[in-house]
DOMI-334062 format. One record per residue: residue number from 1; residue in three letters; x, y, z of N, C-alpha, C, O in turn. Coordinates in Angstrom, 1 decimal. Each point is the difference from the previous one (the first is absolute). Layout:
<sites>
SITE  pos  code     nc1     nc2     nc3    cac1    cac2    cac3     cc1     cc2     cc3     oc1     oc2     oc3
SITE  NUM   Ala       X       Y       Z       X       Y       Z       X       Y       Z       X       Y       Z
...
</sites>
This chain:
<sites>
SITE  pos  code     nc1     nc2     nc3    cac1    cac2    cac3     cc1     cc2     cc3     oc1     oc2     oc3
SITE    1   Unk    70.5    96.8   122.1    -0.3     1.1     0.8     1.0     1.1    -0.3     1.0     0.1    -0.7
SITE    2   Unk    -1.8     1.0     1.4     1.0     1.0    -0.9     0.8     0.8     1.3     0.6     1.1     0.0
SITE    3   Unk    -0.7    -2.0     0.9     1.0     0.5     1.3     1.4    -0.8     0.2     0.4    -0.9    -0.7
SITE    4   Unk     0.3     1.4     1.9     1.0    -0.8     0.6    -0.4    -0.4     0.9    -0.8     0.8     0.6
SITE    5   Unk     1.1    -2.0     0.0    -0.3    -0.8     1.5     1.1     0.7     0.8     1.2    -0.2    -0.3
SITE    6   Unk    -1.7     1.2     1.3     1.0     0.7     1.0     0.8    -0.6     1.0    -0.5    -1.1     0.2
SITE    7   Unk     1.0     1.1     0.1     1.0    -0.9     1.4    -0.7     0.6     1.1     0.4    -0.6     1.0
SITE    8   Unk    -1.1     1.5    -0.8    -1.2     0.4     1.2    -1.4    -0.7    -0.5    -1.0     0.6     0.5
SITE    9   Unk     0.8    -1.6    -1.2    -1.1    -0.6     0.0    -0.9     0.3    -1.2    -0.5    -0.9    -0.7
SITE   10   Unk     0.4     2.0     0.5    -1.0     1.0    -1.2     0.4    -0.1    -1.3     1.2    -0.3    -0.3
SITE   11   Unk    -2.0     0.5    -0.4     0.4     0.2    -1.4     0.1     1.7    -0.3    -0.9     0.8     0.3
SITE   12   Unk     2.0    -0.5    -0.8     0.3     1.4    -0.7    -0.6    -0.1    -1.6    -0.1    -1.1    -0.5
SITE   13   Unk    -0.3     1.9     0.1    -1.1     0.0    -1.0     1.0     1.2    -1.0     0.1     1.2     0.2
SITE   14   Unk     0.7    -2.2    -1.7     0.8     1.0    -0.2    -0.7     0.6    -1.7     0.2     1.1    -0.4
SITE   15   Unk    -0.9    -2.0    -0.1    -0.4     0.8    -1.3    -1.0     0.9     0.2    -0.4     0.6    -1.0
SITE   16   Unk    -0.2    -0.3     2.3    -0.8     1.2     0.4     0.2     0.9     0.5    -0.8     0.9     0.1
SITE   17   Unk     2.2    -1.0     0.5     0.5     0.7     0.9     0.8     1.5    -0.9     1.2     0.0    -0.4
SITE   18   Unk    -1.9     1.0     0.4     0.3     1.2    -0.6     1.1     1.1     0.0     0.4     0.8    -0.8
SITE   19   Unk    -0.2    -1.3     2.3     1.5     0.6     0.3     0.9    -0.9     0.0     1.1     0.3     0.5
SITE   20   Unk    -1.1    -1.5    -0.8     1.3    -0.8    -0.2    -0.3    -0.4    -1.5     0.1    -1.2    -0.1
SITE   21   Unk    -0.4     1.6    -0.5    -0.2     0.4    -1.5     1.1     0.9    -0.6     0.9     0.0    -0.8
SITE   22   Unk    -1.7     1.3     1.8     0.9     1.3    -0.5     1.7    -0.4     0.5     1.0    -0.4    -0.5
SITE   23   Unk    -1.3     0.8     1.8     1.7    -0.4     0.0     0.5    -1.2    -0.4     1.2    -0.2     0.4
SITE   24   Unk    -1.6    -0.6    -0.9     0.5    -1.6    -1.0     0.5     0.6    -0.8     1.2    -0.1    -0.2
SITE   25   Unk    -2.0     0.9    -0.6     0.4     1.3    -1.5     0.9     0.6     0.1     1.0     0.0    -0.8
SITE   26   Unk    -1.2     0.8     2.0     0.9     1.5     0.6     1.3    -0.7    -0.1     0.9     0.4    -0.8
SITE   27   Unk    -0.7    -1.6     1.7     1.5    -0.2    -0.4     0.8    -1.1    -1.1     1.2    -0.3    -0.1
SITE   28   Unk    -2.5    -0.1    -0.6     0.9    -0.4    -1.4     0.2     1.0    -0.9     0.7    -0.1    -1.1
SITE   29   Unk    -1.5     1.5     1.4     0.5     1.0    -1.1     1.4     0.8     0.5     0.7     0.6    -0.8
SITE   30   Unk    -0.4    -0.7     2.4     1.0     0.6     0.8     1.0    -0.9    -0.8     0.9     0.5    -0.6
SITE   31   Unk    -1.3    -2.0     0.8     1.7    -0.8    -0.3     0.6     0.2    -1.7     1.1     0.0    -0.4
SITE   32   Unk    -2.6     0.2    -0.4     0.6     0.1    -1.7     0.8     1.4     0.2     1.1     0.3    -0.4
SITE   33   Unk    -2.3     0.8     1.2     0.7     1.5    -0.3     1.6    -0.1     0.5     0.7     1.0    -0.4
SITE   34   Unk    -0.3    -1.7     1.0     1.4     0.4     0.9     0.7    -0.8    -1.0     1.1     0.5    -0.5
SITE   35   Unk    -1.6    -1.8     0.0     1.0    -0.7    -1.1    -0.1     0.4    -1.1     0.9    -0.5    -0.7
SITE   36   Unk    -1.5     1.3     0.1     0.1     0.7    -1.5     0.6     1.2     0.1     0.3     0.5    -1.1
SITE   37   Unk     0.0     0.1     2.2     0.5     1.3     0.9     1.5    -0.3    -0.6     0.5     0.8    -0.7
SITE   38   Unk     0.2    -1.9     1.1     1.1    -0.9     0.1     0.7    -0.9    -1.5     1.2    -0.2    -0.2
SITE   39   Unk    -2.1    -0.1    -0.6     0.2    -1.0    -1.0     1.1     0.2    -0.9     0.8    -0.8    -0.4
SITE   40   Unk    -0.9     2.3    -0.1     1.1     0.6    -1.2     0.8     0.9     0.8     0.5     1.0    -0.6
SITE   41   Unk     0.0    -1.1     2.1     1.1     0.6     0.9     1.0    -1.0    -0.6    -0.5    -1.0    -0.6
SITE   42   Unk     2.1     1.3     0.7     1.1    -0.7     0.0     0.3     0.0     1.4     1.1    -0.5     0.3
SITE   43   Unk    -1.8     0.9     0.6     0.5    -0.6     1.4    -1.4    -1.0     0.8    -0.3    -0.2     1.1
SITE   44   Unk    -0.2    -0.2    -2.4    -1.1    -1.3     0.4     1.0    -1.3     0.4     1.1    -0.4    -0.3
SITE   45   Unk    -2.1     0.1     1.2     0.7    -1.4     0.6    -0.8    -1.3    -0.1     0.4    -1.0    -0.5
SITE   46   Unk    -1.6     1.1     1.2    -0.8    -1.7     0.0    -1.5     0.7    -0.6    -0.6    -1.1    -0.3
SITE   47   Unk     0.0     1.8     0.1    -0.9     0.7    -0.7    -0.7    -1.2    -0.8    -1.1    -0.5     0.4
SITE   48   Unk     1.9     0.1    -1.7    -0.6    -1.0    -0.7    -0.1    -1.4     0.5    -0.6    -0.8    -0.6
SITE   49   Unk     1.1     0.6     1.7    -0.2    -1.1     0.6    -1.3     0.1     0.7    -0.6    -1.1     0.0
SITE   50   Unk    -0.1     2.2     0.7    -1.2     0.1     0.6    -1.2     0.0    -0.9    -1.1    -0.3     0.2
SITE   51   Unk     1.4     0.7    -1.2    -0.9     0.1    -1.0    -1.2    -1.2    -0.2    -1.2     0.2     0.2
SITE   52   Unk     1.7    -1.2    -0.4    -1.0    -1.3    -0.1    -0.8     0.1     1.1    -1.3     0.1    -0.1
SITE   53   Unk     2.0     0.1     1.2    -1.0    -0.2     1.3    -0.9     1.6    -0.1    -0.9     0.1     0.9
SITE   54   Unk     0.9     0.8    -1.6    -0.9     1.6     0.1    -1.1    -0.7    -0.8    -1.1     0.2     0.4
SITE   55   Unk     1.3    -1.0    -1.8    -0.6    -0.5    -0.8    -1.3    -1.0     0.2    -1.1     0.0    -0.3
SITE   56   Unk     2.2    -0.7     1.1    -0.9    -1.5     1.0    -0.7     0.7     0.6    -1.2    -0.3    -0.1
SITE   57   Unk     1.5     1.5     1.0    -1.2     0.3     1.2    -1.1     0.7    -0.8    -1.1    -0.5     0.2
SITE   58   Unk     1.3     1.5    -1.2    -0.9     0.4    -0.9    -1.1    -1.0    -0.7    -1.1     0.3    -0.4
SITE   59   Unk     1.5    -1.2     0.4    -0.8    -1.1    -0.9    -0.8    -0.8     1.4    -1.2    -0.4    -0.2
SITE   60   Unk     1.8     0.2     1.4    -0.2    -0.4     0.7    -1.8     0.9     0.2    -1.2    -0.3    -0.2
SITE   61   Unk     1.9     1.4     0.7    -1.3     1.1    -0.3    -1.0     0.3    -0.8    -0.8     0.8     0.4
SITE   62   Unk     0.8    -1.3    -1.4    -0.8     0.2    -0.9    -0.8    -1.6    -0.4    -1.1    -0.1    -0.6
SITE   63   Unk     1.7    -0.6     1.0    -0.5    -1.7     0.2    -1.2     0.4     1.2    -1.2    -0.1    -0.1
SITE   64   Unk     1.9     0.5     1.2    -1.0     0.1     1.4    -1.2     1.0    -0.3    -1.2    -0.4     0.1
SITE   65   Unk     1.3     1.4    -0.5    -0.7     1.1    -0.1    -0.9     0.2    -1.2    -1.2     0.3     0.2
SITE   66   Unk     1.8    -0.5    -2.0    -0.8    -0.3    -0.6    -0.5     1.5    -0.6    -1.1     0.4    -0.4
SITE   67   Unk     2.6     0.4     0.5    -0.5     1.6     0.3     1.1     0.7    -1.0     1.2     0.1     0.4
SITE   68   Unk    -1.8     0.3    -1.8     0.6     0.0    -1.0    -0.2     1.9    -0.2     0.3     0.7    -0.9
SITE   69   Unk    -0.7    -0.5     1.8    -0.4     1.2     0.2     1.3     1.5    -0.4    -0.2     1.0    -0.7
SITE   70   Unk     1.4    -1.4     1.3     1.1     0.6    -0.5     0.6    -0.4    -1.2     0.7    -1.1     0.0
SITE   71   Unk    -0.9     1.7    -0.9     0.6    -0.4    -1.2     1.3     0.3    -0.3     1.0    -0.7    -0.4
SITE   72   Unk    -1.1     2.0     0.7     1.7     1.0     0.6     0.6    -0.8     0.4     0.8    -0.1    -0.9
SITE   73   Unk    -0.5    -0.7     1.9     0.5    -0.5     0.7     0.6    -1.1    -0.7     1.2    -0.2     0.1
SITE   74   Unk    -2.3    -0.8    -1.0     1.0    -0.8    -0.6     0.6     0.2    -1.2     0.8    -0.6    -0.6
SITE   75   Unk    -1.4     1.9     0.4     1.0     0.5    -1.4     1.2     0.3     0.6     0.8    -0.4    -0.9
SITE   76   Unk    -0.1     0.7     1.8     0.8     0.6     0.9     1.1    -1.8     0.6     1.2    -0.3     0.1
SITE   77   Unk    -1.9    -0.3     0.2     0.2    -1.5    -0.1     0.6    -0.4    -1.6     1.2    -0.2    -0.4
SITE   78   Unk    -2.1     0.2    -0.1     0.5    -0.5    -1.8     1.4     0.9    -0.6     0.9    -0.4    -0.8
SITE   79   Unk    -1.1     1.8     1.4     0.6     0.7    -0.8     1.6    -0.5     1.1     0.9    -0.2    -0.8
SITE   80   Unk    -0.6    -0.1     1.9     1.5    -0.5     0.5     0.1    -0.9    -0.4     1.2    -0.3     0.1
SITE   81   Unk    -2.1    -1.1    -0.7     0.6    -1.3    -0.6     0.9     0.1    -1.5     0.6    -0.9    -0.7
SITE   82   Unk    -0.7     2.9     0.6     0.5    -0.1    -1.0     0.9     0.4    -0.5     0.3     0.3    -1.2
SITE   83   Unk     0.3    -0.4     2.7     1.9     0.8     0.2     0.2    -1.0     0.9     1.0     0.2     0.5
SITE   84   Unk    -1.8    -1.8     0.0     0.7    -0.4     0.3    -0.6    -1.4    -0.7    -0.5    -0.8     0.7
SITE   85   Unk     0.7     0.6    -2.1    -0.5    -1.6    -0.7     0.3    -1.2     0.5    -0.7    -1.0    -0.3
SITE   86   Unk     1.9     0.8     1.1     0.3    -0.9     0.2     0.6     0.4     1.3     0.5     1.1     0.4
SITE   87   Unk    -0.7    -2.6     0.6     0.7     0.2     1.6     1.1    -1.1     0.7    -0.7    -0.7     0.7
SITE   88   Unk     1.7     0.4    -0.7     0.8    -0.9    -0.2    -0.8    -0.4     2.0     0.1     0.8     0.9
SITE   89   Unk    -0.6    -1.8    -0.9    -0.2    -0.4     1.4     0.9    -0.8     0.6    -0.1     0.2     1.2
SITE   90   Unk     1.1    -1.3    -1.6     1.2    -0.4     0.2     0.7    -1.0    -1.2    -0.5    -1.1    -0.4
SITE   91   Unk     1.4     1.5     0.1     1.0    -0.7    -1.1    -0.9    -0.1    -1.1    -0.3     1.2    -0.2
SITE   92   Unk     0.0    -1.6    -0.3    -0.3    -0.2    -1.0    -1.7    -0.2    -0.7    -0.5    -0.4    -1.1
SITE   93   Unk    -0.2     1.3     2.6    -1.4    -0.4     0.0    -0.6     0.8    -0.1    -0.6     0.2     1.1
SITE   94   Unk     0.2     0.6    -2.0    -0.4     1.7    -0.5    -1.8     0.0     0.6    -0.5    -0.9     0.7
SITE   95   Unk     0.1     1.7    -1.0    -1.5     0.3     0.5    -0.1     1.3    -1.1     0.9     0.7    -0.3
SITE   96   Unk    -2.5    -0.7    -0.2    -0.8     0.7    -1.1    -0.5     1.0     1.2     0.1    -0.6     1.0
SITE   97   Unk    -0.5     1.7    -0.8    -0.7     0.5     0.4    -1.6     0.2    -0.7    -1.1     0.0     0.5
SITE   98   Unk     1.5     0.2    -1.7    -1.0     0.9    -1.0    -1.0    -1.7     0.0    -1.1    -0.1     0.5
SITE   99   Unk     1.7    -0.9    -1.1    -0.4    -1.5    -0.1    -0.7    -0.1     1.2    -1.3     0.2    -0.1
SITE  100   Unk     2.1    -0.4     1.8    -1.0     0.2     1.0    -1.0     0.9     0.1    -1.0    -0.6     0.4
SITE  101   Unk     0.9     1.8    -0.7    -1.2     1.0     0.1    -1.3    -0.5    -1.2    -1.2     0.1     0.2
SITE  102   Unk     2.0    -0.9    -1.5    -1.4     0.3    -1.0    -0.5    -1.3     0.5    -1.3     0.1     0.2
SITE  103   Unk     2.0    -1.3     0.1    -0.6    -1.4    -0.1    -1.1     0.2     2.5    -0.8    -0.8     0.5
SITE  104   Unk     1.3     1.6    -0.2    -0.6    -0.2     1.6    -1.0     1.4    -0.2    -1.0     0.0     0.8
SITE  105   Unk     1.1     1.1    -1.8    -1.3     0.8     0.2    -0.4     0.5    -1.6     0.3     1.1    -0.6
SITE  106   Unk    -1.2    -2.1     0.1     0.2     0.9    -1.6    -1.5     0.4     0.1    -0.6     0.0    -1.1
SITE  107   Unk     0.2     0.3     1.7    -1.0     0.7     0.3     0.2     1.6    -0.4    -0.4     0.9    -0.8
SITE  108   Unk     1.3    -0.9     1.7     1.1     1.3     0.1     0.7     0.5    -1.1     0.5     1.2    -0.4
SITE  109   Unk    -0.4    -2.7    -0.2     1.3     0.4    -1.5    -1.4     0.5    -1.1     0.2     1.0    -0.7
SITE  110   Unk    -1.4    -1.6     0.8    -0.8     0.6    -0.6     0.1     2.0    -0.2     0.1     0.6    -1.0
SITE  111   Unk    -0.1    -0.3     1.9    -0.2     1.5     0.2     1.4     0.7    -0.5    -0.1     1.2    -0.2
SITE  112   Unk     1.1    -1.7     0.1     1.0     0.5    -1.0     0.0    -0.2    -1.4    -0.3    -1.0    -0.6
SITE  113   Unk     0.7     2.6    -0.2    -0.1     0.3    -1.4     0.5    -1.0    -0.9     0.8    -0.7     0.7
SITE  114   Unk    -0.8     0.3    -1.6     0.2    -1.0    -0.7     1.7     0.1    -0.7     0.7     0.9    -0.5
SITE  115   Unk    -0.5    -2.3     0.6     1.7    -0.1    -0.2     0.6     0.1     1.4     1.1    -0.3     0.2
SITE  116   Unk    -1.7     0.7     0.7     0.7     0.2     1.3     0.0    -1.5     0.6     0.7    -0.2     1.1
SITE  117   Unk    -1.2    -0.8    -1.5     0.6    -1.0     0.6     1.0    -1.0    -1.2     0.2    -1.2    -0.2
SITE  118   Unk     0.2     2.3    -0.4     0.9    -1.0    -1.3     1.7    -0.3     1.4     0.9     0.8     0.4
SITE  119   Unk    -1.0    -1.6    -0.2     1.3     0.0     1.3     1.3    -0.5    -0.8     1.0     0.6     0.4
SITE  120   Unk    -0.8    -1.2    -1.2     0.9    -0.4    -1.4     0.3     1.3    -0.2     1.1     0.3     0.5
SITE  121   Unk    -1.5     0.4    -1.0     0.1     1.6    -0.6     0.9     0.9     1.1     1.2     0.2     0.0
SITE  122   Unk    -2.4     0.2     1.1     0.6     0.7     1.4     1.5    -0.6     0.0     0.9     0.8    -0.2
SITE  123   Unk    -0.5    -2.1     0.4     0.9    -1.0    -0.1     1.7     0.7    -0.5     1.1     0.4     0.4
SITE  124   Unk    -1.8    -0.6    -1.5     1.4     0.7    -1.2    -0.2     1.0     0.1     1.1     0.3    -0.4
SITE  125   Unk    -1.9     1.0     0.7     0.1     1.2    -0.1     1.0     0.4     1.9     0.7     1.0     0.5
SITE  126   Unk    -1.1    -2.1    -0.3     0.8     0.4     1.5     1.7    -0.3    -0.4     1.0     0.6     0.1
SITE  127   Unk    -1.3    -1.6    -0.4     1.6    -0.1    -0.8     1.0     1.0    -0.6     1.0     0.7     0.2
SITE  128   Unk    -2.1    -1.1    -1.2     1.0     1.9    -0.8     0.4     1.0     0.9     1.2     0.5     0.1
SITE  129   Unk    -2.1    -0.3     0.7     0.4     1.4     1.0     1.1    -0.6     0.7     1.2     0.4    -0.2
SITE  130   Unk    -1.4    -1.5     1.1     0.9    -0.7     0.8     1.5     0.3    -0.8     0.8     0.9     0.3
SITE  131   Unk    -0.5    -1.7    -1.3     1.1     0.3    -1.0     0.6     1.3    -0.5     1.1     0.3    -0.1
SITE  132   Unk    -2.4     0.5    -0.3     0.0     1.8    -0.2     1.4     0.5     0.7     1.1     0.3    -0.3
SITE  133   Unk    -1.9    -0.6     1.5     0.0     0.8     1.9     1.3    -0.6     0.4     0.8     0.5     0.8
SITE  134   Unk    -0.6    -2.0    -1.4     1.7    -0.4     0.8     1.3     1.2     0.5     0.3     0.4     1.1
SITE  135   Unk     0.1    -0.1    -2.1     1.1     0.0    -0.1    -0.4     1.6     1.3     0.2    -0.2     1.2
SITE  136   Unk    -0.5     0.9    -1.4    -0.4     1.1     0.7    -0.4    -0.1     1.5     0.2     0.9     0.8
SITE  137   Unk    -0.9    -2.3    -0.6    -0.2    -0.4     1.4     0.8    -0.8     0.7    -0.1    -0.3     1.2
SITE  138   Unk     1.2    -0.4    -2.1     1.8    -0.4     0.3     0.6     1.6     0.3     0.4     0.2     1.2
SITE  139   Unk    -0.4     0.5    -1.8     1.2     1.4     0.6    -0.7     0.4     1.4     0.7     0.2     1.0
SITE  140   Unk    -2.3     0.0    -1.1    -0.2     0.7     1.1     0.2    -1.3     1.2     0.2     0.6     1.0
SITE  141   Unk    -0.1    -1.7    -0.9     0.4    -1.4     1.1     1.5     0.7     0.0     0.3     0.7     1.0
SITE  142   Unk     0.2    -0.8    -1.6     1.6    -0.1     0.4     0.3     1.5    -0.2     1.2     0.4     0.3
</sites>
């Protein structure tokens, strides 16, 4: 079924339901815009830590709905997995972002230009910069 069993008895009816569609949308594009707002600040704090979860609800979204309709949107998705390739979730237990996005929507990965899912590549090119950019983002920390 494509509802929730309500705690008032009824079933809420959510893959039809048009305005809890839109604002489902409205605020997973609110939580990416405010975290990509944030990502390359030196006064970021837990930013990349919410990330997975902007990711998960997005996918969650697109599992329920089936609405591939914004393309922008996941280019905009694809294009922050690619300042942030890797996500340390605790000690020693990293998380892919770009790997989550191609392997839970490649539907989606379809519609991106070609080489854009080379994630190996993205990978080491993030590197280099990371390395580039050290020493310069040590003076401005201290």
């Amino acid at each position: 079924s494509s509802g929730i069993n309500a705690e008032y008895g009824g079933l809420v009816e959510v893959k039809t339901n048009k305005t809890f569609k839109q604002e489902f949308f409205l605020n997973v594009k609110n939580i990416l815009t405010g975290l990509n707002a944030r990502f390359s600040e030196t006064s970021e704090n837990n930013q990349r830590d919410k990330f997975p979860g902007a990711c998960a609800l997005y996918v969650f979204y697109m599992t329920l709905f089936k609405d591939p309709s914004d393309k922008a949107f996941f280019k905009t998705f694809w294009d922050s997995q690619k300042k942030l390739p890797l996500i340390t979730l605790y000690a020693n237990l990293n998380w892919f972002p770009g790997e989550f996005l191609k392997k839970s929507l490649p539907t989606m990965m379809k519609l991106l230009g070609k080489g854009e899912d080379n994630l190996v590549g993205q990978r080491r090119e993030q590197l280099k910069n990371l390395d580039k950019d050290f020493g310069t983002q040590v003076k401005t920390a201290y």
